[in-house]
C-alpha positions in Angstrom: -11.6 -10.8 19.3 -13.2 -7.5 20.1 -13.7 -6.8 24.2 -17.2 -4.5 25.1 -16.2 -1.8 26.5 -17.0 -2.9 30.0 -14.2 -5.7 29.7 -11.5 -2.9 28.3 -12.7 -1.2 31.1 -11.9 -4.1 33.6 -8.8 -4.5 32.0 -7.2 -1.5 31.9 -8.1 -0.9 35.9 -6.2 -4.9 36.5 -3.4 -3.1 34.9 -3.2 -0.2 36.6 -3.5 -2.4 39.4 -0.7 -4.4 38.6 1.3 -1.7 37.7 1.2 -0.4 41.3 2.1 -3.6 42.7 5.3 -3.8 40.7 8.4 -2.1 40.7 9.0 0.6 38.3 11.6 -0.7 36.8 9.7 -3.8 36.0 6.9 -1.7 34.1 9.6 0.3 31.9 11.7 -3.0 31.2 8.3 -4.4 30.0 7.5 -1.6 28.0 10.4 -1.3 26.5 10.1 -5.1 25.3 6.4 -4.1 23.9 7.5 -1.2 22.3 10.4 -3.3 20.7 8.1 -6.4 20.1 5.6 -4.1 18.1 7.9 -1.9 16.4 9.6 -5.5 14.9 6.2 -6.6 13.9 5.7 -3.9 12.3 8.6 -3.7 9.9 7.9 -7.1 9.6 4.9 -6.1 7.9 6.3 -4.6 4.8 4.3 -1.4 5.1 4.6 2.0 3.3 4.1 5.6 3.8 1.1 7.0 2.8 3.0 9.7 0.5 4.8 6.6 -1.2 1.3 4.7 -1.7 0.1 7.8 -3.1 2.9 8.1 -5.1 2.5 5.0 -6.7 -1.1 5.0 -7.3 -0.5 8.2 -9.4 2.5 6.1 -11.4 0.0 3.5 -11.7 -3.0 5.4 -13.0 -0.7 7.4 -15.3 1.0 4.2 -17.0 -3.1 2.6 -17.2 -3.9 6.0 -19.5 -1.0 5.4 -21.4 -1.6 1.2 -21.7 -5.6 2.4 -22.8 -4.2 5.2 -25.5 -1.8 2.5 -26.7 -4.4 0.0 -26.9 -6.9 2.8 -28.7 -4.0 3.6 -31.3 -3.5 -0.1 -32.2 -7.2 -0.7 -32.4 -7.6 2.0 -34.6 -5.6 1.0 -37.7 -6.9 -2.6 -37.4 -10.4 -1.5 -37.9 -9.5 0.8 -40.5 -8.2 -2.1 -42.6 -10.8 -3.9 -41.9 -13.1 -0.6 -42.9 -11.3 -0.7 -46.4 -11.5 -4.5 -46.6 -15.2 -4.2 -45.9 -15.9 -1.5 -48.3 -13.8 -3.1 -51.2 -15.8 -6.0 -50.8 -12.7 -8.3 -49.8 -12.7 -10.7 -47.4 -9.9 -10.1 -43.9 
């Protein structure tokens, strides 16, 4: 659900408004549970570094050349027999 900006705008002044009302001890004890409820979430998330996806999306792009030069070297002596078949007028 995506707010207009008017309704962020509403919002953020409520809590502003609330978080004169309230003691501040109240507002860092909740913030502290955000900030712990978020930062579980997101290890909950199973995420990774942009270095380490970068990382291995060079692995994986290296070992797809080497997977399609493989591929191209085994190709290559199959059609060659079947070249020589062809040409010798035997059948594969």
């Amino acid at each position: 659900m995506v707010l207009p900006l008017n309704k962020i705008a509403l919002a953020v002044q409520a809590a502003k408004a609330v978080k004169r009302v309230l003691p501040d001890s109240f507002y860092e004890e909740m913030k502290k549970y955000v900030d712990t409820t978020v930062q579980s979430a997101i290890e909950k998330m199973n995420l990774v570094t942009q270095d380490k996806f970068e990382e291995q999306n060079k692995l994986l792009i290296q070992l797809r050349e080497k997977i399609e030069a493989l591929e191209e070297s085994a190709a290559n002596p199959q059609q060659q027999t079947k070249n020589e078949l062809h040409a010798s007028g035997d059948k594969p």
